[in-house]
C-alpha positions in Angstrom: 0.0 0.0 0.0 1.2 3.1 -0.7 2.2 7.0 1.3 -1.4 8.4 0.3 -2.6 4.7 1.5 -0.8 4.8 5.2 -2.0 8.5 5.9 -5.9 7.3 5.3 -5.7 4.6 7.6 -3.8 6.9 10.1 -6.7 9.2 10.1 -9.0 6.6 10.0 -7.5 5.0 13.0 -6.9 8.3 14.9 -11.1 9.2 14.6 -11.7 5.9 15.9 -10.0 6.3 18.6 -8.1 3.2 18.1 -4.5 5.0 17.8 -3.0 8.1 18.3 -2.0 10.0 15.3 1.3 9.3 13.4 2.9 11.8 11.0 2.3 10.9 7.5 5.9 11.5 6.6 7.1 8.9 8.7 6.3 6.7 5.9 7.9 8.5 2.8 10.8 6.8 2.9 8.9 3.0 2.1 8.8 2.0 -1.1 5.1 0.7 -2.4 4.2 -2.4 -0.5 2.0 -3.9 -3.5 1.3 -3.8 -7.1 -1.6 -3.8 -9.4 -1.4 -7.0 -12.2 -3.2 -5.4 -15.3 -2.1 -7.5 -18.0 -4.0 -11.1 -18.4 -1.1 -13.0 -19.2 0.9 -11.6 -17.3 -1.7 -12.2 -14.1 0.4 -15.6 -12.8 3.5 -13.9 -12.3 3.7 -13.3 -8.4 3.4 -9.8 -7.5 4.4 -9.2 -3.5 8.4 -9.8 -3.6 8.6 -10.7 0.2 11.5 -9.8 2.3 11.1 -13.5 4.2 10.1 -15.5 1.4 12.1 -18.8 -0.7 14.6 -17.4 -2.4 13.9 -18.3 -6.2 10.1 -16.8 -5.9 8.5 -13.7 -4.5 4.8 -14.5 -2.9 1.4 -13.9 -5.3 -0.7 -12.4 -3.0 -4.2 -11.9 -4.7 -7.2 -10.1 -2.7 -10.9 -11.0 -3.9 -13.6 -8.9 -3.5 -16.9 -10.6 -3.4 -20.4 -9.5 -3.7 -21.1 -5.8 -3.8 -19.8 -4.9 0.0 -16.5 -6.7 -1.1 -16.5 -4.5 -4.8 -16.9 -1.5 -2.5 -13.8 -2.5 -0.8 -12.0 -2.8 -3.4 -13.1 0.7 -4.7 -12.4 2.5 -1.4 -8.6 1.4 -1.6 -8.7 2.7 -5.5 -10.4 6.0 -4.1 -8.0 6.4 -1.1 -4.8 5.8 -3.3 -3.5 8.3 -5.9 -1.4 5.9 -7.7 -2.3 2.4 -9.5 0.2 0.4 -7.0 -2.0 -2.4 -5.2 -2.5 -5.8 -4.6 -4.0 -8.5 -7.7 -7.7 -7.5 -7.0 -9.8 -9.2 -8.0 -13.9 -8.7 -7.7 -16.3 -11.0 -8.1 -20.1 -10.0 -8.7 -23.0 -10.6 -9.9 -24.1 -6.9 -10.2 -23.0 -5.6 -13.4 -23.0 -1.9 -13.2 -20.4 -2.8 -10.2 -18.0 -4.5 -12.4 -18.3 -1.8 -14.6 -17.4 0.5 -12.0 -14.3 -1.3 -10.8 -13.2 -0.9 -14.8 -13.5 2.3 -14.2 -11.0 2.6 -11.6 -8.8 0.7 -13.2 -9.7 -2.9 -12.0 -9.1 -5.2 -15.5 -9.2 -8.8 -14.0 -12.8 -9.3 -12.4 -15.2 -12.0 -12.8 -18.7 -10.8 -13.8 -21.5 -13.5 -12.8 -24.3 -14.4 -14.8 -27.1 -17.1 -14.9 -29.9 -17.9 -16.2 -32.3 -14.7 -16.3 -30.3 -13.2 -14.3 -28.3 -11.3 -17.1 -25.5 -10.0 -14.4 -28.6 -7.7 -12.6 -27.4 -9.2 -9.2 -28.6 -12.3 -6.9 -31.7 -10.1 -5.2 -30.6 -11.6 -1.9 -31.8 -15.3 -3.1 -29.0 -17.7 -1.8 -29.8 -20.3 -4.3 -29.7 -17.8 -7.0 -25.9 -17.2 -5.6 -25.1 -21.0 -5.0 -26.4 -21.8 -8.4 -23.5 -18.9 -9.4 -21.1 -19.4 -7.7 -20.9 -23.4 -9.2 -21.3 -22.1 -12.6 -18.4 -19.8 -12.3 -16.2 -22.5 -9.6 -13.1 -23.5 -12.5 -13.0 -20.6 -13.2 -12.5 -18.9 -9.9 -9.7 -22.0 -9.4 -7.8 -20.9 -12.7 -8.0 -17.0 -11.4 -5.9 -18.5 -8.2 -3.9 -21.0 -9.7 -0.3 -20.1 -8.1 -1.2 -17.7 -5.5 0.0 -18.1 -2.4 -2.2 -15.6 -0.3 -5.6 -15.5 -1.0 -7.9 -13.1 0.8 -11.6 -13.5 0.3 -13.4 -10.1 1.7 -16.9 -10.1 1.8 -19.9 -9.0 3.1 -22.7 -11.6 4.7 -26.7 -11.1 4.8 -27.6 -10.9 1.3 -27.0 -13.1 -1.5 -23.8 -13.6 -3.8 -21.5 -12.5 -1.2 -23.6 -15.3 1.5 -23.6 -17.8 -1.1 -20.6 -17.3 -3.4 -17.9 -16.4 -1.2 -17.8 -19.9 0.4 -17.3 -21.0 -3.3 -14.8 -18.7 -4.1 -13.0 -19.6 -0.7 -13.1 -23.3 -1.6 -11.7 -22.5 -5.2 -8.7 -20.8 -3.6 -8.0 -23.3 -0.7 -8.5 -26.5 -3.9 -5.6 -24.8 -6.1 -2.9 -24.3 -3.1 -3.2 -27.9 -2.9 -2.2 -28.2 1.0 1.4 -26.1 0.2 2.5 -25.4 3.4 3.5 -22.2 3.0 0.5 -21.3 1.8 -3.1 -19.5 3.2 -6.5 -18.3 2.4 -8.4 -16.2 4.8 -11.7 -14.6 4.9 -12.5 -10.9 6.2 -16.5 -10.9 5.9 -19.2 -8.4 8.0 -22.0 -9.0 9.8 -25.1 -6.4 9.4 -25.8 -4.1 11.5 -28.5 -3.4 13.7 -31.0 -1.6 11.7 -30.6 -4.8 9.4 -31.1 -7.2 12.1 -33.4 -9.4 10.2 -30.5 -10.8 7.9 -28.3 -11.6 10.4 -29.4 -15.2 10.4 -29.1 -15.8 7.1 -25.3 -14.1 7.2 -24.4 -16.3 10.5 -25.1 -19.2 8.0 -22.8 -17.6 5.5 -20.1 -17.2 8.1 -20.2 -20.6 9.2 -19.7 -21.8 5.5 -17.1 -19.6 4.7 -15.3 -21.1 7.8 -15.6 -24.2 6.1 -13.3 -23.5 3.4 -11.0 -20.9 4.6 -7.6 -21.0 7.3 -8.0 -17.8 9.0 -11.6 -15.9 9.6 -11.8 -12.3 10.5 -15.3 -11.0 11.2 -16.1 -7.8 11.4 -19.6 -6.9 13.3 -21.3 -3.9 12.4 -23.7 -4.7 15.5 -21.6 -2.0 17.5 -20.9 0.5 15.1 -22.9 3.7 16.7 -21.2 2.5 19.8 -17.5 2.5 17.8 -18.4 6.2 16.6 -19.3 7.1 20.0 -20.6 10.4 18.0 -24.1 11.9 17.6 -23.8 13.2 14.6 -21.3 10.9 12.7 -22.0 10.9 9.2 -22.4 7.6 7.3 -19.2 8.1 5.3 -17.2 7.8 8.3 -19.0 4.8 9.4 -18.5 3.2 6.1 -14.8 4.6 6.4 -14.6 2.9 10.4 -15.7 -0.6 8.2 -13.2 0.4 5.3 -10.4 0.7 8.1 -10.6 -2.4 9.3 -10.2 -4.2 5.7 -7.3 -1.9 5.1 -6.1 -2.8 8.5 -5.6 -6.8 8.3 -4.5 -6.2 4.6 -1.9 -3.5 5.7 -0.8 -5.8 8.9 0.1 -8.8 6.5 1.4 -6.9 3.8 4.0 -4.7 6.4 5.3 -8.0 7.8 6.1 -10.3 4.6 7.4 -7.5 2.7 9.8 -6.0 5.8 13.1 -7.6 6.6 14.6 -7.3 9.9 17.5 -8.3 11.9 14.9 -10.9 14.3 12.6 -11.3 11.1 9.7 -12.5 10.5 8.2 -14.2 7.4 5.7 -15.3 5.7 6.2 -19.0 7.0 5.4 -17.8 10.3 2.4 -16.2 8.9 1.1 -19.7 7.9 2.4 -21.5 10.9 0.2 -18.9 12.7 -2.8 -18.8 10.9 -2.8 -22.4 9.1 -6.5 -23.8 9.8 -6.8 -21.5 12.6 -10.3 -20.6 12.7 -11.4 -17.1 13.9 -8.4 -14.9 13.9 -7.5 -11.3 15.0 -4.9 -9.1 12.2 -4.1 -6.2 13.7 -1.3 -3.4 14.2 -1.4 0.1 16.4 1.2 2.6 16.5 2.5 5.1 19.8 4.8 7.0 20.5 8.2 5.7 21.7 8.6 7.7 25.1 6.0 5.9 27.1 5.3 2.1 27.1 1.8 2.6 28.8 1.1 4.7 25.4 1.1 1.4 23.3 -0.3 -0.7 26.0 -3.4 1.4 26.2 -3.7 1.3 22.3 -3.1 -2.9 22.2 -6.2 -3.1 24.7 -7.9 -0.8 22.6 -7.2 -3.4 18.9 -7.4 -6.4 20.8 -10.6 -5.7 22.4 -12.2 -3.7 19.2 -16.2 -3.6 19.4 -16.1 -4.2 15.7 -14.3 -8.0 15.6 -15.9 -10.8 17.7 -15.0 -10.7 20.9 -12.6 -13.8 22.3 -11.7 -12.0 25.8 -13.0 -15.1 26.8 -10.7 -17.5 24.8 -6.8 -18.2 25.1 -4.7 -17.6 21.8 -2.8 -20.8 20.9 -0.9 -18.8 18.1 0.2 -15.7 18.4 2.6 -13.6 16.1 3.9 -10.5 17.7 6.4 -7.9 15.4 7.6 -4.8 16.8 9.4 -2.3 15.3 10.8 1.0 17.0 13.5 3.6 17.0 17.4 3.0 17.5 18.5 2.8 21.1 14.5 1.6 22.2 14.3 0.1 25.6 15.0 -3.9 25.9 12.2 -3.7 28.9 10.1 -1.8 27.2 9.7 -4.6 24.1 9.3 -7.3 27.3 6.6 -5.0 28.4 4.8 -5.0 25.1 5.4 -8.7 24.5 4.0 -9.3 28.1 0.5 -7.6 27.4 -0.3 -8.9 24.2 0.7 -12.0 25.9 -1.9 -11.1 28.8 -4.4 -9.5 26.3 -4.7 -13.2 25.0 -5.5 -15.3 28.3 -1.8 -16.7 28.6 -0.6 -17.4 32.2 1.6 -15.9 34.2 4.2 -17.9 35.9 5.9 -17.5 39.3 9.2 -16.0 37.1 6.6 -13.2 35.7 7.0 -14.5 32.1 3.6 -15.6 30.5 3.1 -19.3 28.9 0.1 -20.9 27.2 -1.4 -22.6 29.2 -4.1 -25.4 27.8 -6.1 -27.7 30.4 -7.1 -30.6 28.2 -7.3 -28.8 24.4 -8.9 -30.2 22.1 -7.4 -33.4 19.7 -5.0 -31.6 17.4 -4.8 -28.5 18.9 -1.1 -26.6 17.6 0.5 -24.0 19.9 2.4 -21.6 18.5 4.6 -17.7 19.2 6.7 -16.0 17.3 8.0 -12.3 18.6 10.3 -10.2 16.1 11.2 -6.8 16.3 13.2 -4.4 14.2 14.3 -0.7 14.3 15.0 2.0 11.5 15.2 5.8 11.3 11.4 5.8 10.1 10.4 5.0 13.5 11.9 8.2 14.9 9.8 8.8 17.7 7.3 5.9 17.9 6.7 2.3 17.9 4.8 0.3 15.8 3.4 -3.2 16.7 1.6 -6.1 14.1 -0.2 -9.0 16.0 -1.5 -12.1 14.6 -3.6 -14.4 16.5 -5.3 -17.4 16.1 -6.4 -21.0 17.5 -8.7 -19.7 20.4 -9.7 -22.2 22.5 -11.9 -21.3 25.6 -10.8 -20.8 29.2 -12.7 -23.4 30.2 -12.1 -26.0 27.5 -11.8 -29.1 29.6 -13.2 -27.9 32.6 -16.2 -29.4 34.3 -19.4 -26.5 34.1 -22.6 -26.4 35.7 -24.0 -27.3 32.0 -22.2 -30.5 32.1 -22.9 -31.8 35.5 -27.4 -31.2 35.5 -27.5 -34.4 37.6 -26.8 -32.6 40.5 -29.7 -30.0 40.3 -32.2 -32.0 41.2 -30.0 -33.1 44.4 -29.2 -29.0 45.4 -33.0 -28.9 44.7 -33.8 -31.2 46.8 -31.7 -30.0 49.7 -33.6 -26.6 49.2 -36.6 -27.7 50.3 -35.0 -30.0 53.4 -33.4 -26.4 54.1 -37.1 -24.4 54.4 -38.3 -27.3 56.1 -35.8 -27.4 58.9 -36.0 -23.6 59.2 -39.9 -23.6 59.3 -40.2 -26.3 62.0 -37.3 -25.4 63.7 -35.4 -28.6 63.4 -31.8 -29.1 64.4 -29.0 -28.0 62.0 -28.1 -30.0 59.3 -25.4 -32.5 59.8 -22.0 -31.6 58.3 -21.4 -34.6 55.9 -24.7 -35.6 54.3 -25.6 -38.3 52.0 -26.7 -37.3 48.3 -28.8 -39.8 46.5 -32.0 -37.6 47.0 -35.3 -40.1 47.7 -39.0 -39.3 47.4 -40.0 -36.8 50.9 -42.9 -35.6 53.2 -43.3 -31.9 53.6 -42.6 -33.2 57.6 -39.4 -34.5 57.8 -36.3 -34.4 55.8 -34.7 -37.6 54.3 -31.3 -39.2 54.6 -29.2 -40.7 51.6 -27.1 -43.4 51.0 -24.0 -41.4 49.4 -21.7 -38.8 50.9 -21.4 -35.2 49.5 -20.6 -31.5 50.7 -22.5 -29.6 53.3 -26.0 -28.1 51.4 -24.1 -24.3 51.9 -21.0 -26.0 50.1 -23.2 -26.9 47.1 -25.0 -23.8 47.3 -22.5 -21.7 46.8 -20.3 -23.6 44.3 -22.9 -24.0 41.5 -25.1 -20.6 42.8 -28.4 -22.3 42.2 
């Protein structure tokens, strides 16, 4: 992405309140981070030449915009760029006058859909419509990836060829890698917002199909978006900008790290060994200035925990990628300090020697733990510190762990003991026994019953399962 690219998203990020602003010039001295492919033939030579990458090949790195919220994507960049320098994009749509728009811009290698009756005048939200679509146009959405190595499938679910072609397209991608290693395909996708509540089923559907098919899932949830804006009078353009951001976010994150080479690098290996069938995901980066540690802390908190993405403060990170790059001279304790809360941010444990550790009680069969921290300086970092975190492979806190869900034999026991309770207290019986037996038996409303098995006192089982 290029100069013009990097000072939108700063401003972006600054009016969501997700960063503090960053001088645009900081980033004059980078060279463009992508490149548009315009010529058909040329369209299988890779594009991205990646810093950590094989020798003998740069990465192909192509970015498919599906359905008309993943066309507007696409056109956003375009608008928010002043030179042709971008990623292969690609969109994918059944709306024709939206094609015709990304020709505009200067978008040459898009797949226009068309069906039946349809006559590319869009899906009109029917899913089988899509489906039917999306398997008409299936080779040929595997010969548009043939020999790409990064696929991103960005999308918009609720409606109907982005619900019901996107899966397709995801699938297409994942076929043609043909289980590389170093290789990935990951989904960005929205969910509606609130005032279009009714189609959130339908795109929960489509999320859960896409998930099928890709490595990685990023979902971005417009259900909190007045809430993001925190404004009164926001105007829609900067709540389709706040959306835009986030796109431009993941995209910039992935792109900054495979194409930047560093002393403790990071490439785009790691990226895969991160993100490889990972499942939902969080791509991120925030920037701060350098003098204060608490600065970047505050903004990490700020990512990690965005209103927008689905919210896993309940989940541990198996994987977790962390590059940092800073200033000349920054402090040694200060990059332990960063490490340390993203570390924390993500549910790891703290041991008695203060560093963290994933910790997993009982994961799940096949579960893969990964980290990888690199860090790098340079003179464009004068006076701040960037961070870029990947994330994947959440596993819940409790994964393993017996919950009152699983054990609902014991309510009718605690219930049981409820009534012997108001019983004893109403007829002023003695206390009950410490030790009591737990194999509750039919009662009289006159006496409580004993059982044949040992458990807690009733106030230990009261208070354990608060029933």
């Amino acid at each position: 992405m290029s100069i013009d690219s990097n000072r939108v998203i700063q401003s972006i990020r600054r009016k969501a309140g997700l960063e503090s602003y960053v001088t645009p010039s900081a980033f004059e001295s980078q060279d463009p981070l992508i490149q548009m492919e315009i010529d058909e033939e040329a369209s299988r030579e890779p594009l991205i030449e990646s810093a950590g990458e094989t020798y003998g090949r740069p990465i192909s790195v192509c970015f498919a915009g599906v359905g008309t919220c993943g066309v507007n994507i696409l056109m956003s960049l375009k608008a928010q760029n002043s030179s042709n320098d971008m990623v292969d994009f690609v969109g994918i749509n059944s709306d024709g006058g939206s094609i015709k728009e990304l020709e505009k811009n200067g978008f040459k290698n898009n797949i226009a859909l068309s069906g039946g009756d349809s006559y590319y005048l869009g899906a009109g939200g029917d899913l089988k419509t899509a489906k039917d679509l999306g398997e008409k146009y299936y080779d040929k959405f595997k010969q548009r990836f043939k020999n790409v190595d990064l696929a991103l499938v960005v999308t918009g679910m609720g409606g109907g060829t982005g619900t019901g072609v996107a899966p397709l397209v995801a699938k297409a991608a994942k076929e043609v890698q043909n289980e590389k290693r170093n290789s990935l395909t990951i989904g960005v996708a929205t969910m509606p917002s609130g005032i279009e509540a009714d189609r959130r089923e339908i795109a929960t559907l489509g999320i859960e199909e896409l998930k099928k098919y890709v490595d990685a899932l990023i979902v971005i949830d417009q259900m909190n978006l007045l809430d993001v804006l925190d404004q009164e009078n926001a105007s829609m353009d900067e709540a389709d900008d706040l959306i835009d951001s986030r796109f431009e976010i993941v995209l910039q994150s992935i792109m900054d790290t495979i194409t930047n080479y560093t002393k403790r690098n990071i490439d785009f290996a790691d990226i895969c060994s991160t993100l490889k069938a990972s499942g939902d995901s969080i791509i991120t980066t925030v920037e701060a200035s350098a003098g204060n540690v608490e600065d970047i802390k505050k903004e990490l908190a700020l990512a990690v925990n965005d209103k927008l993405l689905v919210n896993h403060s309940n989940k541990i990170a198996s994987r977790l990628m962390i590059y940092q790059f800073y200033e000349q001279g920054y402090s040694e304790r200060s990059h332990y300090e960063v490490v340390s809360e993203i570390q924390r941010l993500f549910n790891w444990t703290k041991g008695e020697d203060g560093y963290y550790r994933c910790v997993l009680e009982n994961p799940p069969e096949g579960t893969v733990k990964f980290l990888k921290v690199g860090n790098g300086s340079g003179d464009e970092y004068k006076g701040k510190t960037k961070v870029i975190v990947i994330a994947g492979g959440f596993i819940n806190k409790n994964a393993g762990k017996t919950t009152k869900a699983e054990i609902p034999v014991l309510k009718p026991r605690i219930e049981t003991f409820r009534q012997i309770e108001s019983i004893r207290q109403t007829e002023k019986l003695e206390p009950l026994p410490e030790k009591l037996v737990s194999q509750p038996q039919p009662q009289s409303q006159s006496q409580p019953q004993t059982h044949p098995q040992e458990v807690s006192s009733l106030e230990q089982l009261l208070n354990e399962f608060s029933l």
